[in-house]
Structure formats: structure tokens, C-alpha cells
mmCIF file of the C-alpha atoms, coordinates in Angstrom:
data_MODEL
# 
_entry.id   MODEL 
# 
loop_
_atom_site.group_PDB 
_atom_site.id 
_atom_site.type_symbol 
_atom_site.label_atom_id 
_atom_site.label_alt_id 
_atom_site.label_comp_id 
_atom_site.label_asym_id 
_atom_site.label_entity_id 
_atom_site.label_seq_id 
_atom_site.pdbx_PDB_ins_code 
_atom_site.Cartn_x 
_atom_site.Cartn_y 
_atom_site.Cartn_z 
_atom_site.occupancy 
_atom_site.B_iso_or_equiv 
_atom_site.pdbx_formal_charge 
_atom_site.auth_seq_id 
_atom_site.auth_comp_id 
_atom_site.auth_asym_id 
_atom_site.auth_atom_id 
_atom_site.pdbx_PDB_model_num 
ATOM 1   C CA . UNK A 1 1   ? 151.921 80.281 25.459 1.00 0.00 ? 1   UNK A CA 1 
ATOM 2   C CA . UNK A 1 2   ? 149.533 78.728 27.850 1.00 0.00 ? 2   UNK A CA 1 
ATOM 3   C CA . UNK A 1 3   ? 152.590 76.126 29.376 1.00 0.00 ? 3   UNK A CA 1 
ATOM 4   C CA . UNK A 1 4   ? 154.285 79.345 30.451 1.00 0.00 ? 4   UNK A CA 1 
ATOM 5   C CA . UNK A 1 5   ? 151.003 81.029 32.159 1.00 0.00 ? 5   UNK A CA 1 
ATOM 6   C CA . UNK A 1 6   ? 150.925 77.517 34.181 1.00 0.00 ? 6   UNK A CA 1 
ATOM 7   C CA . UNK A 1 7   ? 154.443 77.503 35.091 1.00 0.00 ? 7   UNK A CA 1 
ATOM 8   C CA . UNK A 1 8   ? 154.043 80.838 36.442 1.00 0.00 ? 8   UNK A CA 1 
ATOM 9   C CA . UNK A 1 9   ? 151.373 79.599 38.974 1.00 0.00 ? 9   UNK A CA 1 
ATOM 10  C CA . UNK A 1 10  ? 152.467 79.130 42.244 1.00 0.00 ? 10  UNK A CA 1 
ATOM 11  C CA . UNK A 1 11  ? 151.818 76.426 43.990 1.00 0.00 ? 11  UNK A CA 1 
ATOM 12  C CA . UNK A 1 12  ? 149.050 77.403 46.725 1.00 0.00 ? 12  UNK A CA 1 
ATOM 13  C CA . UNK A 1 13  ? 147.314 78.561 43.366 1.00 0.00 ? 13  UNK A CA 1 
ATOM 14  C CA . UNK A 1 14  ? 147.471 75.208 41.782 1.00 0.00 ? 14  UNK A CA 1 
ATOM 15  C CA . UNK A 1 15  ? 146.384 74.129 45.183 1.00 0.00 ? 15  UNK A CA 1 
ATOM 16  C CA . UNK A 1 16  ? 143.285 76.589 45.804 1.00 0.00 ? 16  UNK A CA 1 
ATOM 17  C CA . UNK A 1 17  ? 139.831 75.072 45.637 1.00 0.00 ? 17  UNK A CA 1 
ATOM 18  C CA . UNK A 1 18  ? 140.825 71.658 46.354 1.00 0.00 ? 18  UNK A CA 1 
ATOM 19  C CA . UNK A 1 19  ? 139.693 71.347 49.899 1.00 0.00 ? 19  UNK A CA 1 
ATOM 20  C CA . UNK A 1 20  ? 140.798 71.619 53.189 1.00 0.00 ? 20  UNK A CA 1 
ATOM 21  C CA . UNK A 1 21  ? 144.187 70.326 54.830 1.00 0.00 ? 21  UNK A CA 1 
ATOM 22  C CA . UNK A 1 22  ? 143.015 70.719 58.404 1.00 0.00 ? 22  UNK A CA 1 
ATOM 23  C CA . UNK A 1 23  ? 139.699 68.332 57.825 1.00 0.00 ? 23  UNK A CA 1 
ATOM 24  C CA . UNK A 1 24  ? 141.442 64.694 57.727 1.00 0.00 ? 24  UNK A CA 1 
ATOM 25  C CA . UNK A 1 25  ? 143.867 65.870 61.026 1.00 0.00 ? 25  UNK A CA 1 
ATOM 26  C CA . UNK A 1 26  ? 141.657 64.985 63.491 1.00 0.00 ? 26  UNK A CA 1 
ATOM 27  C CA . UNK A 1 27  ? 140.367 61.749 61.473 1.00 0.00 ? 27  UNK A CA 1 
ATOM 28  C CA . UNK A 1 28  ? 143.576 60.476 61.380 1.00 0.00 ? 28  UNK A CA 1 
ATOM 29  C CA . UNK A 1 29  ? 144.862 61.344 64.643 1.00 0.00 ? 29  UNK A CA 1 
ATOM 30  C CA . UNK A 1 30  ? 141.927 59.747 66.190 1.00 0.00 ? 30  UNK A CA 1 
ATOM 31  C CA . UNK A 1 31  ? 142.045 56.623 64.560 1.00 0.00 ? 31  UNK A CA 1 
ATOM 32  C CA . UNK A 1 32  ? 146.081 55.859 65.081 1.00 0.00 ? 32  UNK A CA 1 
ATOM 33  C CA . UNK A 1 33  ? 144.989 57.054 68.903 1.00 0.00 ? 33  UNK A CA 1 
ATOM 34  C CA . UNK A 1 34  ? 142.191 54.284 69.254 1.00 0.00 ? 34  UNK A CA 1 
ATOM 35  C CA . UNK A 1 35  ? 144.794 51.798 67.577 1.00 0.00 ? 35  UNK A CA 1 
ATOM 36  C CA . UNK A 1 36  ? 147.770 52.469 69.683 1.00 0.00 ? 36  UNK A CA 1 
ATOM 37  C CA . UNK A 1 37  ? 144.980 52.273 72.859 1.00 0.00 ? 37  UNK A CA 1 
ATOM 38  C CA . UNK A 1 38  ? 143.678 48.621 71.264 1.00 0.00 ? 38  UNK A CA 1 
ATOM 39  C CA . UNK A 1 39  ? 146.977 46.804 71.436 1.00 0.00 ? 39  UNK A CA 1 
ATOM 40  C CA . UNK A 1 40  ? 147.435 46.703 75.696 1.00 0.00 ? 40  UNK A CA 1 
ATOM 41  C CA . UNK A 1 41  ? 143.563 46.484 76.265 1.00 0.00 ? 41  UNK A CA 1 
ATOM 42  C CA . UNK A 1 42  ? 143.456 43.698 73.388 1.00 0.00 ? 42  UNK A CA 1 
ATOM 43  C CA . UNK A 1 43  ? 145.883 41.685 75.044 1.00 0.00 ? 43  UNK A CA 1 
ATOM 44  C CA . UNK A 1 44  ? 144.278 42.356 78.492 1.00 0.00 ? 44  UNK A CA 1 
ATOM 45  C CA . UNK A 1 45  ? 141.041 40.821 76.764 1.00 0.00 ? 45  UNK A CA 1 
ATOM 46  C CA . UNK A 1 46  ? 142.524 38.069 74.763 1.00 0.00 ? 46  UNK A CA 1 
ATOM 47  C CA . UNK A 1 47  ? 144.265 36.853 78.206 1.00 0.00 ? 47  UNK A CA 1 
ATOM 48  C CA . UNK A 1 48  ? 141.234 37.466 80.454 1.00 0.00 ? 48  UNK A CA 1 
ATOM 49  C CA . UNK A 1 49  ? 139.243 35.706 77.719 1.00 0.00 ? 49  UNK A CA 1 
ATOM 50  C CA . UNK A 1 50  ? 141.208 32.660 77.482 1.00 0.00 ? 50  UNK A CA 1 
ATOM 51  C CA . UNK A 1 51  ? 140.842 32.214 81.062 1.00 0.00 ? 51  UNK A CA 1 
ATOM 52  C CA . UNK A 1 52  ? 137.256 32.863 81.116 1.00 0.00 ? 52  UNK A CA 1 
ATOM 53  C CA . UNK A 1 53  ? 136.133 30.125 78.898 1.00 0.00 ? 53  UNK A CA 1 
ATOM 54  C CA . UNK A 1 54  ? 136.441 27.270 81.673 1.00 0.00 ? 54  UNK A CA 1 
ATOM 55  C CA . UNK A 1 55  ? 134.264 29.273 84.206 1.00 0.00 ? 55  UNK A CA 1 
ATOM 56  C CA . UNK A 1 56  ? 130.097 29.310 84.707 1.00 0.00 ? 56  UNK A CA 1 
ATOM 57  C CA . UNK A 1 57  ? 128.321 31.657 84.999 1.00 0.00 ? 57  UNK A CA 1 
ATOM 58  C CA . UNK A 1 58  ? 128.153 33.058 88.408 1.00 0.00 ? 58  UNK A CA 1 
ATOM 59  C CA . UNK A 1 59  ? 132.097 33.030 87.774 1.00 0.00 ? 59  UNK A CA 1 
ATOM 60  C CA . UNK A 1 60  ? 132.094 35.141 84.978 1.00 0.00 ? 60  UNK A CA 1 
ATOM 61  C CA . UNK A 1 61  ? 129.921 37.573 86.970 1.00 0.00 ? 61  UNK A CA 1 
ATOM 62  C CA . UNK A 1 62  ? 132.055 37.722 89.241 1.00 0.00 ? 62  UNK A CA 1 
ATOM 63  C CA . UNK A 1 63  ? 134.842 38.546 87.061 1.00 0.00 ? 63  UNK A CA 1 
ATOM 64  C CA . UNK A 1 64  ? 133.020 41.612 85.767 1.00 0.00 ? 64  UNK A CA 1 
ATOM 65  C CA . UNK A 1 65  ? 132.237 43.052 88.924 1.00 0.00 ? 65  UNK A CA 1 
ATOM 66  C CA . UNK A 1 66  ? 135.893 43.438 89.265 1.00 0.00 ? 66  UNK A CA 1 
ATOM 67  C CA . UNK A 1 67  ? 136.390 47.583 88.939 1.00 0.00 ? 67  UNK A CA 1 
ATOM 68  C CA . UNK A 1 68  ? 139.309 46.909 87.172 1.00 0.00 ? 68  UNK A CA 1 
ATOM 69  C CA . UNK A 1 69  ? 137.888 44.457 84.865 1.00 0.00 ? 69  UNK A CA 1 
ATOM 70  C CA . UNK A 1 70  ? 134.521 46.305 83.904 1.00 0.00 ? 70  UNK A CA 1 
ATOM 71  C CA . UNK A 1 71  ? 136.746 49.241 83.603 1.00 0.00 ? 71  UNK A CA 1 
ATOM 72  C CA . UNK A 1 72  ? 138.834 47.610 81.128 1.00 0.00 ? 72  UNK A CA 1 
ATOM 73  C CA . UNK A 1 73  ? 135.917 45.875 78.944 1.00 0.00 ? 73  UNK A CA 1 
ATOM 74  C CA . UNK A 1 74  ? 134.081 49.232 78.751 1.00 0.00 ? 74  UNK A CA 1 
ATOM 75  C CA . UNK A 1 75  ? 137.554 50.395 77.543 1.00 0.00 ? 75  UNK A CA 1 
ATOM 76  C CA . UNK A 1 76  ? 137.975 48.092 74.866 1.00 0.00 ? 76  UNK A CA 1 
ATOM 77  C CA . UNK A 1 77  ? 134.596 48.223 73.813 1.00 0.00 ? 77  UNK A CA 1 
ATOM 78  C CA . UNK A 1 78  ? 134.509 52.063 73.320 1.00 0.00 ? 78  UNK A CA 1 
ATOM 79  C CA . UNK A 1 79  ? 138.527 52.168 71.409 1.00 0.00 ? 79  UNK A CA 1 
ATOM 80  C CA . UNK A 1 80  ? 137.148 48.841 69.255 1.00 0.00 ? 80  UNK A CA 1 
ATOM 81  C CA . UNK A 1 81  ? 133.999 50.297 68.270 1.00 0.00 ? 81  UNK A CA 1 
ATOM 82  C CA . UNK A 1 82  ? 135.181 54.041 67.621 1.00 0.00 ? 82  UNK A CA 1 
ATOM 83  C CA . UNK A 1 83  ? 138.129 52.856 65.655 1.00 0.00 ? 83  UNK A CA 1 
ATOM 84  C CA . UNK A 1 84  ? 135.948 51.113 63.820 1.00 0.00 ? 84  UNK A CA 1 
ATOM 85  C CA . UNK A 1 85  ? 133.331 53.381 63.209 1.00 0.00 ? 85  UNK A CA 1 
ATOM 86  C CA . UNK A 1 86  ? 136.620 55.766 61.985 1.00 0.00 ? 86  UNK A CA 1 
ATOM 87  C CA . UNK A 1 87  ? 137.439 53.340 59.363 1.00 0.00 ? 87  UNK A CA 1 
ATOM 88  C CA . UNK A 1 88  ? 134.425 52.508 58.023 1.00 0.00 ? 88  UNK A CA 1 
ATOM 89  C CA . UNK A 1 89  ? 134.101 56.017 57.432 1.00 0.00 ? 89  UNK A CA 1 
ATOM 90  C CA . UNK A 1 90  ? 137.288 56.133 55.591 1.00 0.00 ? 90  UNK A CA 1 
ATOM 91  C CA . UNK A 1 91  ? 136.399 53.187 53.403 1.00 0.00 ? 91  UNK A CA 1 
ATOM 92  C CA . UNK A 1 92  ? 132.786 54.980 52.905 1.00 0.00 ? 92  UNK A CA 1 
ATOM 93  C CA . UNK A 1 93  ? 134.253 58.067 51.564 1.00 0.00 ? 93  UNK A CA 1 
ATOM 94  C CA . UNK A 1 94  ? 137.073 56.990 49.785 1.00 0.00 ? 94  UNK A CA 1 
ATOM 95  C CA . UNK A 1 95  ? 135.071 54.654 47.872 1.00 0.00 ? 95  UNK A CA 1 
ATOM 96  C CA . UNK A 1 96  ? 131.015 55.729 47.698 1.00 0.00 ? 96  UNK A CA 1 
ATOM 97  C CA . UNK A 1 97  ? 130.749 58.728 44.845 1.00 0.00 ? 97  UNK A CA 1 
ATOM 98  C CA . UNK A 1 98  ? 127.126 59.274 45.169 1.00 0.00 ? 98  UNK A CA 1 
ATOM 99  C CA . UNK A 1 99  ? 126.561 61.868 46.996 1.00 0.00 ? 99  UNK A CA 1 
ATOM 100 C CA . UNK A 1 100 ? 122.756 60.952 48.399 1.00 0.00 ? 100 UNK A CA 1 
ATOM 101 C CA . UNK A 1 101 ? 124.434 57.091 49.335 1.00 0.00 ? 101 UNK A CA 1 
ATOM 102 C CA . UNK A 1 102 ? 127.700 58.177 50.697 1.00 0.00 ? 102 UNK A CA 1 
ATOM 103 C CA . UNK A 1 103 ? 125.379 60.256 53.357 1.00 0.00 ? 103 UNK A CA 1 
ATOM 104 C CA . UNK A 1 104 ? 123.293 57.877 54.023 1.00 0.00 ? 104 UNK A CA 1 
ATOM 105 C CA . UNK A 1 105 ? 126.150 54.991 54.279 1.00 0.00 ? 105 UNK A CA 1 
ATOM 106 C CA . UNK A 1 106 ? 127.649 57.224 56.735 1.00 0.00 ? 106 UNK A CA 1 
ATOM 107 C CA . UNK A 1 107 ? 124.692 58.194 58.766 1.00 0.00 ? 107 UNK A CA 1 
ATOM 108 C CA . UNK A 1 108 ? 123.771 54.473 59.171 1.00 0.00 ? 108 UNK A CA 1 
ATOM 109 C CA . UNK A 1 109 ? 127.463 53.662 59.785 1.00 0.00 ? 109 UNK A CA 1 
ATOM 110 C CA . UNK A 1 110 ? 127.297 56.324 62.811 1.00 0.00 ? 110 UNK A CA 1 
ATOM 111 C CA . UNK A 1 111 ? 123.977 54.941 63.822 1.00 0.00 ? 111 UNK A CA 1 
ATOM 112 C CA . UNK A 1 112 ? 124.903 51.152 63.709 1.00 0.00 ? 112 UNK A CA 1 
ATOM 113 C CA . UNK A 1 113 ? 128.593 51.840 65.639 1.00 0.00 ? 113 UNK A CA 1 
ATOM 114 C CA . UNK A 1 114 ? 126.925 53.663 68.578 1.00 0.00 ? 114 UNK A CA 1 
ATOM 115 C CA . UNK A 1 115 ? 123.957 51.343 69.090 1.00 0.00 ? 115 UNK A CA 1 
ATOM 116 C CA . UNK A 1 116 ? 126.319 48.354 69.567 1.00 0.00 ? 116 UNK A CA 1 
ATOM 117 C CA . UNK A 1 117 ? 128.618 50.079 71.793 1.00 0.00 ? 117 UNK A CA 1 
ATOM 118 C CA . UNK A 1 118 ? 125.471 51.308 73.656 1.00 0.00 ? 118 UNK A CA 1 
ATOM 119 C CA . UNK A 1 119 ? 124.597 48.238 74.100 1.00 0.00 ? 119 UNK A CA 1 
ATOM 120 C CA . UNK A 1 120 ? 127.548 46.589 74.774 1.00 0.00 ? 120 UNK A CA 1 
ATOM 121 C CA . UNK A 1 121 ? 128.477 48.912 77.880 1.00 0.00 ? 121 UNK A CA 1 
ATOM 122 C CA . UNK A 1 122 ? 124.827 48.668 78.946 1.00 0.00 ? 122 UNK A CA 1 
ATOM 123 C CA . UNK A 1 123 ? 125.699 44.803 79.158 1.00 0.00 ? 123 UNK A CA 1 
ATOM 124 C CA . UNK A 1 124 ? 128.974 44.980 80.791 1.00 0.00 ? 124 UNK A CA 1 
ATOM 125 C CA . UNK A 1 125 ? 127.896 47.651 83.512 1.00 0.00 ? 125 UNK A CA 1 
ATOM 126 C CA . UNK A 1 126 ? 124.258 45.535 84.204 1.00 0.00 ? 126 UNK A CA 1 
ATOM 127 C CA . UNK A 1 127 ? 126.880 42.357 84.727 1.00 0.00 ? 127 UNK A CA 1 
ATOM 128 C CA . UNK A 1 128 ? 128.894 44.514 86.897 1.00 0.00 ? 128 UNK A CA 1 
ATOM 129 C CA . UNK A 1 129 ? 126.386 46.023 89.184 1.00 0.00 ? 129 UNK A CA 1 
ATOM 130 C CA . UNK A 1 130 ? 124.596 42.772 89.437 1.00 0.00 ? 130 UNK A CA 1 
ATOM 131 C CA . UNK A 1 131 ? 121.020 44.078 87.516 1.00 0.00 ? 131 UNK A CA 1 
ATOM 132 C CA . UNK A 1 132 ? 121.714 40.806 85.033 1.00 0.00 ? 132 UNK A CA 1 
# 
């Protein structure tokens, strides 16, 4: 008797009470985004990179005050470290049950991500304005 009172449920009642649909959207969105963003300014940096390794230092500076270079960097930095920040997360909530860890895990995670891309961009734009 109770088989036929659960085929009778519809589906958005089986469904009820089992979270939101709209939450992981704009997770997932973001994070293909920031991936399909990587792959031209990866590229750009594995090239530039490749040639930068034979240059000094005063070179190097040189290639950062570039606008289109410093531009780029910044770029890169803020897609690398944002995607990665987004999938850390993922892996942090797919996989951390306790409730009192998973906040804190994610909280740090936040917290580590923006104070190396912080710093990062602080580097690149003190190379390219010529404070370092």
C-alpha cells in the first residue's frame, strides 16, 4: 500500500526539500568563463615567458611596462587565481562533511586566493609603473 502512495508523488514532490537548482548556476558558469578566458591569455604567457627567460632585469622591466603586457599579466593572474579559488571550493564542498571545517576550509580558501592575487597585481603594476 505504501509503493502506490509513492508512485502517486509527483516529481517536484520527490524533489522538495532537497535544495536549490539556481545556487550552483552561477558557480559553474563562472568557472567554465575563467577557463575558456585562461586558454588565449595562457598561451600569451607561456610565449611571452619563454622569451623572457634570456633577458636581465632592466629587460624584463621593460617588458612589463608595456600597457599591453601588464594588462595581460594582471589578466591572467585574476582568471588563474579566481578559477582556482572556484574549484577549490568545489573540491571543499563536495568532499568536507563537517560542517564547522568545511566553513572554515572555505573561509581560508577565500582568504588565501585573494591575498596572492593581491599581491601578485600589486607586483606586476609596481614593475609597471617603475615603484620596483
Amino acid at each position: 500500500m505504501s509503493e502506490n502512495n509513492q508512485s502517486m508523488c509527483s516529481p517536484l514532490s520527490k524533489a522538495k526539500g532537497l535544495g536549490s537548482s539556481k545556487s550552483g548556476t552561477a558557480h559553474w558558469v563562472a568557472q567554465r568563463l575563467t577557463a575558456i578566458l585562461l586558454i588565449p591569455l595562457f598561451f600569451y604567457f607561456l610565449v611571452n615567458v619563454d622569451s623572457l627567460t634570456s633577458k636581465n632585469y632592466l629587460e624584463l622591466v621593460e617588458w612589463f611596462q608595456t600597457p599591453v603586457n601588464s594588462i595581460a599579466m594582471v589578466l591572467f593572474v585574476i582568471c588563474a587565481f579566481y578559477h582556482g579559488m572556484l574549484g577549490l571550493e568545489e573540491v571543499i564542498t563536495d568532499y568536507v562533511h563537517s560542517y564547522g571545517v568545511k566553513v572554515a576550509a572555505l573561509i581560508l580558501n577565500k582568504t588565501a586566493f585573494l591575498l596572492l592575487a593581491a599581491t601578485s597585481i600589486y607586483s606586476i603594476l609596481a614593475i609597471s609603473f617603475g615603484v620596483l
